[in-house]
N, CA, C and O atoms as CSV, one atom per row, in Angstrom:
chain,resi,resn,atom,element,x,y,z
A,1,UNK,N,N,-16.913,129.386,182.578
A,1,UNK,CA,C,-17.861,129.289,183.660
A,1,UNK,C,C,-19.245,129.578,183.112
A,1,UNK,O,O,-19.570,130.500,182.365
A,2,UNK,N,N,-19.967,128.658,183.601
A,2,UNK,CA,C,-21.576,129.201,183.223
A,2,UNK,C,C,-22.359,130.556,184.037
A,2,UNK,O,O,-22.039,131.318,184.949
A,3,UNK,N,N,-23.447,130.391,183.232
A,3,UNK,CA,C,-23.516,131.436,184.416
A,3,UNK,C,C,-24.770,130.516,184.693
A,3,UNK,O,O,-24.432,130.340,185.864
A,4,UNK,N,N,-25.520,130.043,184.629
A,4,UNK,CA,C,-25.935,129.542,185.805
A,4,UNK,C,C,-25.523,129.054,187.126
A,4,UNK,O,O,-26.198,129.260,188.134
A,5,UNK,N,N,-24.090,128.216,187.121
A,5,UNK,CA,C,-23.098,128.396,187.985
A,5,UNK,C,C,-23.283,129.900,188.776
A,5,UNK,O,O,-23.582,129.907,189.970
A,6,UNK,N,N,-23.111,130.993,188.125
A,6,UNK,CA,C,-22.629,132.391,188.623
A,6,UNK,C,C,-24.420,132.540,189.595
A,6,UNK,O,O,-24.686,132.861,190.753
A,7,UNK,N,N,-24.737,132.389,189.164
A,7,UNK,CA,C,-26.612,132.716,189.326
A,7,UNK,C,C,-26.720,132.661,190.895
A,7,UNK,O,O,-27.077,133.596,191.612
A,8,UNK,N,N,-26.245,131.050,191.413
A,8,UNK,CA,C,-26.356,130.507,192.744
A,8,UNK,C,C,-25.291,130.483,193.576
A,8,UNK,O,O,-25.212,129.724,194.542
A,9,UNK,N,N,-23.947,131.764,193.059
A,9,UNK,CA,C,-23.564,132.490,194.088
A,9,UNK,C,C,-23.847,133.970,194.642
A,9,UNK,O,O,-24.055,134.966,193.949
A,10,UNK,N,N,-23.809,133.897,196.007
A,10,UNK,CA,C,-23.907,135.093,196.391
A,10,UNK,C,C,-22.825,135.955,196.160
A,10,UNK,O,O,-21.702,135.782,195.689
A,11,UNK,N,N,-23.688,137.342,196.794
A,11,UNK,CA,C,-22.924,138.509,196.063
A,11,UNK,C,C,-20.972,138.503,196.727
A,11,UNK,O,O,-20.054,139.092,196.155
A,12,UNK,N,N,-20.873,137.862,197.716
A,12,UNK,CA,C,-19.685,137.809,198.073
A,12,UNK,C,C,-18.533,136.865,197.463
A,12,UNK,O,O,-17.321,137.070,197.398
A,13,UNK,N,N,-19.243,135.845,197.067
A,13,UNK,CA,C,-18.655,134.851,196.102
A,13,UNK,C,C,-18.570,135.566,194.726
A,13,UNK,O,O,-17.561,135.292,194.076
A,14,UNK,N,N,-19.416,136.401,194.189
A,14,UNK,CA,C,-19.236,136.705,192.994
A,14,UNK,C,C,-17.954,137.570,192.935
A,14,UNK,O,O,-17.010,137.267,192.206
A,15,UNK,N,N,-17.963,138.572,193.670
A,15,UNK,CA,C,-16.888,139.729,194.119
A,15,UNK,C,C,-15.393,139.063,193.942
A,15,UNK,O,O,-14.398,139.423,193.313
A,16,UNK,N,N,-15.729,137.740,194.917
A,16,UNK,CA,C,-14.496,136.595,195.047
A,16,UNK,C,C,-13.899,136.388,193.686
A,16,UNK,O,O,-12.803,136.689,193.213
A,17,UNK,N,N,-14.785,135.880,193.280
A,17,UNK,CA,C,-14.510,135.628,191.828
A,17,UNK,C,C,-14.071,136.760,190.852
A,17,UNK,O,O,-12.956,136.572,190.365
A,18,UNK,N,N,-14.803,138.052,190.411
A,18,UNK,CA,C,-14.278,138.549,189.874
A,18,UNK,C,C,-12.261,139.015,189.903
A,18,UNK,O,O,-11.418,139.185,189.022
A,19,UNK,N,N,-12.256,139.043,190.924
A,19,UNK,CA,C,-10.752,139.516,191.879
A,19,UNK,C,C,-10.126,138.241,191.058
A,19,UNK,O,O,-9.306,138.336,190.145
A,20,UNK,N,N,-10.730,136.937,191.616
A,20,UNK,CA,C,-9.406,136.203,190.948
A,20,UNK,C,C,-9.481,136.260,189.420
A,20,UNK,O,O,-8.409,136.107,188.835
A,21,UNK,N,N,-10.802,136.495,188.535
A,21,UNK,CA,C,-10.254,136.716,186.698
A,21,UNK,C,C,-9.735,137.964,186.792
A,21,UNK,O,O,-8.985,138.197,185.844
A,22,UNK,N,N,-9.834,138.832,187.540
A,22,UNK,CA,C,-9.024,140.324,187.198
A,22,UNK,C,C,-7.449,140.281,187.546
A,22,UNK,O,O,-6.627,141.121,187.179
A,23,UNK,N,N,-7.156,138.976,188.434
A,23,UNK,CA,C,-5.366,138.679,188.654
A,23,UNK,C,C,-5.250,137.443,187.457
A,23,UNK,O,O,-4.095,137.346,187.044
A,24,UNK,N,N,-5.829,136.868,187.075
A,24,UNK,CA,C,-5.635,136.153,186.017
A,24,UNK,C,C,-5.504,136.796,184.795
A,24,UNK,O,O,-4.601,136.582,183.987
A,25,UNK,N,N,-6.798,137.919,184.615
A,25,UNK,CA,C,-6.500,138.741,183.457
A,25,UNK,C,C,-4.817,139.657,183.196
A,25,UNK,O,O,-4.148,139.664,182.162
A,26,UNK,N,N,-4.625,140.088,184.018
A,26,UNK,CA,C,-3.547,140.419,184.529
A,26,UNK,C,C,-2.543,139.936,184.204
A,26,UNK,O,O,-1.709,140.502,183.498
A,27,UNK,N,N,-2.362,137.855,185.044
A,27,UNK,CA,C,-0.934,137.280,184.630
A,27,UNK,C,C,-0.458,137.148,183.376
A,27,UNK,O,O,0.699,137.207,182.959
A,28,UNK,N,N,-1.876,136.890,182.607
A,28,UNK,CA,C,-1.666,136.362,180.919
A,28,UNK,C,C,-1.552,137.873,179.949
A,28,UNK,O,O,-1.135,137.983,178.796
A,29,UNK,N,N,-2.007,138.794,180.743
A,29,UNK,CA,C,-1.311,140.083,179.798
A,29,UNK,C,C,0.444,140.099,180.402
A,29,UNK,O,O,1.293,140.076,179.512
A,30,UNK,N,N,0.844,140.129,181.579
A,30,UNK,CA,C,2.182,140.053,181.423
A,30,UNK,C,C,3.008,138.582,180.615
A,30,UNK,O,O,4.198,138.595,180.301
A,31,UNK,N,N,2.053,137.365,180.385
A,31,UNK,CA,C,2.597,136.794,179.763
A,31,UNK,C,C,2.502,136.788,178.473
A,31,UNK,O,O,3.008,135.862,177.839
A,32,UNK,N,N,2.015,137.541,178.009
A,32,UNK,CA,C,1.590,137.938,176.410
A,32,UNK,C,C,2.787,138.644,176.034
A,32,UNK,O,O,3.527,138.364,175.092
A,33,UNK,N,N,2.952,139.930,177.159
A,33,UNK,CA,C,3.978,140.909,176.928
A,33,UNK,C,C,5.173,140.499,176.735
A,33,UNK,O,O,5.847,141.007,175.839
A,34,UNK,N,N,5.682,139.482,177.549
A,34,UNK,CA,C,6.658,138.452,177.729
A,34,UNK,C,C,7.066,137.503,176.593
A,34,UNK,O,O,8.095,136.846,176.437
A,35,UNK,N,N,6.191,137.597,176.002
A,35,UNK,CA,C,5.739,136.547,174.989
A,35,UNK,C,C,6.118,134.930,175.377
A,35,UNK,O,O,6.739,134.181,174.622
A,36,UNK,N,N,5.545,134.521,176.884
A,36,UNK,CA,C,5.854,133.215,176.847
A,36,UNK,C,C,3.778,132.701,177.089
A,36,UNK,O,O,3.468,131.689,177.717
A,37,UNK,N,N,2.899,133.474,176.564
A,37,UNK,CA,C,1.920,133.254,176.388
A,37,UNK,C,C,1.532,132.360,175.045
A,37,UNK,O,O,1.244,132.856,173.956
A,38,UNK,N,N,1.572,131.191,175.290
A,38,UNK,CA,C,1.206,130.136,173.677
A,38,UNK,C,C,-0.324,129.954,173.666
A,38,UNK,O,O,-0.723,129.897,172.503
A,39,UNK,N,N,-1.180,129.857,174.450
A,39,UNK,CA,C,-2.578,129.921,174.093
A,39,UNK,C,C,-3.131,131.288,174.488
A,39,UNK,O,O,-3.732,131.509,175.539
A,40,UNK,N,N,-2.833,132.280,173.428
A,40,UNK,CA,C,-3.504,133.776,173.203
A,40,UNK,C,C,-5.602,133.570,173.375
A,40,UNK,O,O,-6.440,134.455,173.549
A,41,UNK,N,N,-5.761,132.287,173.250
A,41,UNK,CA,C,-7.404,132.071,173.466
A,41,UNK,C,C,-7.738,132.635,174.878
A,41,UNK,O,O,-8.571,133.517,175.083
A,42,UNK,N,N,-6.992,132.023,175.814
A,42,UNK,CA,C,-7.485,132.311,176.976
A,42,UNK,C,C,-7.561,133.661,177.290
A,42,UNK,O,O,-8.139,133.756,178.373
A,43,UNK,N,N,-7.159,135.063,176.727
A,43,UNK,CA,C,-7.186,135.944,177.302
A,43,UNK,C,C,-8.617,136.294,177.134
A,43,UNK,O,O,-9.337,136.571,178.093
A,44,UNK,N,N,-9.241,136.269,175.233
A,44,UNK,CA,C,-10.208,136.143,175.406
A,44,UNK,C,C,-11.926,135.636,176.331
A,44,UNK,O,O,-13.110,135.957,176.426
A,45,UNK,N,N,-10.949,134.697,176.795
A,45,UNK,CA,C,-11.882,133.870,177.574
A,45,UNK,C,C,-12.531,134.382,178.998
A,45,UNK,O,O,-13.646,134.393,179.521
A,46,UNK,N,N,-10.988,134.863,179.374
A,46,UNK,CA,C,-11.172,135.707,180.956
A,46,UNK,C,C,-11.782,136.787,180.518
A,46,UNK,O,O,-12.555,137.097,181.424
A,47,UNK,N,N,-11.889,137.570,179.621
A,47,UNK,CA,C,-12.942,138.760,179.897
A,47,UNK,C,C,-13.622,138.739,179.292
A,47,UNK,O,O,-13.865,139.815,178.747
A,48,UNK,N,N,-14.513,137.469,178.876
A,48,UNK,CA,C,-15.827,137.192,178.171
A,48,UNK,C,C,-16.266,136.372,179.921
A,48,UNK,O,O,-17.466,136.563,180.117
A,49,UNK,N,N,-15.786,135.787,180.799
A,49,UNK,CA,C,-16.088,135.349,182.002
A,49,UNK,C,C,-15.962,136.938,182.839
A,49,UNK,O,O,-17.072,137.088,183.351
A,50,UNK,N,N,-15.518,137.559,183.014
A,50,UNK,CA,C,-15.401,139.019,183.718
A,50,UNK,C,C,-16.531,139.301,183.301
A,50,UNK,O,O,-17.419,138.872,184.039
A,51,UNK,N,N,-16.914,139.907,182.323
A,51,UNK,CA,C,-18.520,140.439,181.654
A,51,UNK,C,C,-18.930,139.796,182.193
A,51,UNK,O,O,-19.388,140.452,183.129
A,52,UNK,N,N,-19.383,137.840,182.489
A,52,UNK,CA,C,-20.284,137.249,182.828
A,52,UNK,C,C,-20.550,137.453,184.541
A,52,UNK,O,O,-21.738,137.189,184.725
A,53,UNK,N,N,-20.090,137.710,185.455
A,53,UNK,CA,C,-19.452,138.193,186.241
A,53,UNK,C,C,-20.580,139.194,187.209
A,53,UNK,O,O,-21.448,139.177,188.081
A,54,UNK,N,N,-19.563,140.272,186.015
A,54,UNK,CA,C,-20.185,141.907,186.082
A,54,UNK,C,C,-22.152,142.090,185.860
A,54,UNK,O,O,-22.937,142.638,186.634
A,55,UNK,N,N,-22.401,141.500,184.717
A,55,UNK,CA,C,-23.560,141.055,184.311
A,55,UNK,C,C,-24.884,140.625,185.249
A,55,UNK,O,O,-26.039,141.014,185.425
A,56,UNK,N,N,-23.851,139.421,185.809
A,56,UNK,CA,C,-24.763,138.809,187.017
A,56,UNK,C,C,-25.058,139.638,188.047
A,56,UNK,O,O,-26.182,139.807,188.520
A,57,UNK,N,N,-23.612,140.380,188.549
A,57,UNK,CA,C,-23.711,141.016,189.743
A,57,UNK,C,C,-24.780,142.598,189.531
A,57,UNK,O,O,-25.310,143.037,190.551
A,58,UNK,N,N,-25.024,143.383,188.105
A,58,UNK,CA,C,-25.425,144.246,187.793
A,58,UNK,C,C,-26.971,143.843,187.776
A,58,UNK,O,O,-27.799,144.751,187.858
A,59,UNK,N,N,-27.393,142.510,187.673
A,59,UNK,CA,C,-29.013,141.930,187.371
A,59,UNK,C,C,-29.145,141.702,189.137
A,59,UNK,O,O,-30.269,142.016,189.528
A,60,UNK,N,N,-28.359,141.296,190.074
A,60,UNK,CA,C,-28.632,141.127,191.409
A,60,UNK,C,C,-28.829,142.454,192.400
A,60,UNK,O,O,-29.446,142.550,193.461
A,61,UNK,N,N,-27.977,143.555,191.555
A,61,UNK,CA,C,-28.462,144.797,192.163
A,61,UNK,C,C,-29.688,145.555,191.575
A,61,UNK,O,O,-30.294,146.425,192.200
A,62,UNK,N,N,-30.009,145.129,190.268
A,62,UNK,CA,C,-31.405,145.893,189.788
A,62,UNK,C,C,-32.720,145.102,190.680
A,62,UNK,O,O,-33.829,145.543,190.980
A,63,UNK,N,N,-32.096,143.780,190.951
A,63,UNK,CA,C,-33.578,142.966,191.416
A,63,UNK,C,C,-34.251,143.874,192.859
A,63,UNK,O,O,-35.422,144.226,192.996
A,64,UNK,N,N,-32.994,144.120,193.919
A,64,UNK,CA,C,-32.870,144.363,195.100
A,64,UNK,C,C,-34.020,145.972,195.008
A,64,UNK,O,O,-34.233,146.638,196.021
């Protein structure tokens, strides 16, 4: 996800969003554990998008 994408949602959409990479982060650690996880990239991915996320939502509360 970009974050310009992230930029021109509001703070309720962002929230939205984080919730669903934090159950995603989630499925692919039990599928790691499981070991039926074959692309180990994506875990990376979801919490380099979580930071992006957190980031946005932390620059929308300093603006306020």
């Amino acid at each position: 996800m970009k974050t310009t994408e992230l930029r021109a949602k509001s703070d309720a959409d962002l929230q939205k969003e984080l919730l669903d990479l934090r159950k995603a982060q989630f499925g692919l650690r039990m599928q790691m554990a499981t070991q039926q996880l074959t692309n180990t990239s994506q875990v990376g991915k979801v919490r380099k998008d979580i930071a992006r996320v957190k980031t946005i939502q932390r620059e929308k509360a300093a603006a306020k």
